[in-house]
N, C-alpha and C positions, 0 to 999 in steps of 0.2 A: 374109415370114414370119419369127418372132423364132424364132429358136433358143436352146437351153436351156446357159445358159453351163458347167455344171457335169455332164456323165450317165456312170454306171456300172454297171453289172452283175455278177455272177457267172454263169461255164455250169454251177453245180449252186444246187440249193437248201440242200444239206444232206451233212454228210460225213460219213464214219468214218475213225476211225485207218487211217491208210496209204495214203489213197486222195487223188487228186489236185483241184486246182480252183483255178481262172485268173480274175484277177479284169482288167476291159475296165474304164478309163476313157478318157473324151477331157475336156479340156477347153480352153476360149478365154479363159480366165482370164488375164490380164497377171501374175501372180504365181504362186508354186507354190499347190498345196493342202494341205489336212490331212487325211492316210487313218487311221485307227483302225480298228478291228475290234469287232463286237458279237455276240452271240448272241440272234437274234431270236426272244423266248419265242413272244410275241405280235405281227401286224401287223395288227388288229384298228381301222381309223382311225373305229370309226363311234363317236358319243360315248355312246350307249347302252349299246355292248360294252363289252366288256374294257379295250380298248386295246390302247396300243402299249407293249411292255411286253419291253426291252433288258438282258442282261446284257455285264458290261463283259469283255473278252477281252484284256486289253493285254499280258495274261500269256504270251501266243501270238502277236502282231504287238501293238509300240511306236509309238504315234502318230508318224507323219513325216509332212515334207512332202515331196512332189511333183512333181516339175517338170513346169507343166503346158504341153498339147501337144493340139495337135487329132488325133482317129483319126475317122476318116468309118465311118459307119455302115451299113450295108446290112439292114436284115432280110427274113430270110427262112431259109428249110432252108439246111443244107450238110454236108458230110460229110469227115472228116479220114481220108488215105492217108498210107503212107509209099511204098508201090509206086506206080509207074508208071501209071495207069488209060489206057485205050482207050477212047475214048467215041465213040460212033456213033448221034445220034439224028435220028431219020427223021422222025417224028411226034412230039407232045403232047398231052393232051388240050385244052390250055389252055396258051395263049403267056404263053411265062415266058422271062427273060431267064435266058442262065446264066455265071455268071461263074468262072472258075479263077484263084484264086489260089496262086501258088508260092512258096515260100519260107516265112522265120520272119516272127511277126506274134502269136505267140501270148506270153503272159507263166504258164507252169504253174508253178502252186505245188505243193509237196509239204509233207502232211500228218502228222506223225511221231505216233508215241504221245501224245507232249505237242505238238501241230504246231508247224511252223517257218511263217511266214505269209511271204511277202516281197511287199514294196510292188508295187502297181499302175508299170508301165510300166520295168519293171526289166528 
């Protein structure tokens, strides 16, 4: 199976002033990457629509590179603690694997009036 040399995410779609959002890349790339930031008017790919239709944001995160690096991906649910959880499960309805991870792994940005953006994998 060929893997996708380049993937990334954000865990929100969309922010307000003050509010936080972590942006996830991995990549297999032999060199760094180029991150930049946009404001997605439109994501509209069908050629009938609208389109895909970008405003530039560099005024809030400065295009940089990257230093790229593989992060293994899992998807599926998960839920962030800072306390201690006790977990005891007996039954499921449906065999699911469950994985705990501990520790940092996360990259949170924080969003100011005018946001501060900071690079993926920082």
């Amino acid at each position: 199976m060929t893997s996708i040399p380049l993937v990334g995410y954000s865990d929100k779609i969309s922010l307000r002033s003050e509010e936080t959002i972590s942006f996830k890349v991995s990549s297999s790339l032999k060199k760094p990457f180029k991150a930049s930031l946009k404001r997605s008017i439109s994501a509209d790919p069908n050629p009938k629509g609208i389109g895909i239709i970008e405003e530039d944001a560099s005024k809030y995160f400065k295009t940089t590179l990257v230093k790229s690096r593989i992060q293994n991906f899992d998807p599926g649910s998960y839920a962030i603690t800072k306390k201690l959880l006790k977990i005891n499960i007996k039954k499921t309805a449906y065999p699911c694997p469950i994985m705990i991870n501990i520790g940092p792994g996360h990259a949170p940005v924080k969003a100011q009036p005018s946001p501060k953006i900071i690079p993926p994998n920082k």
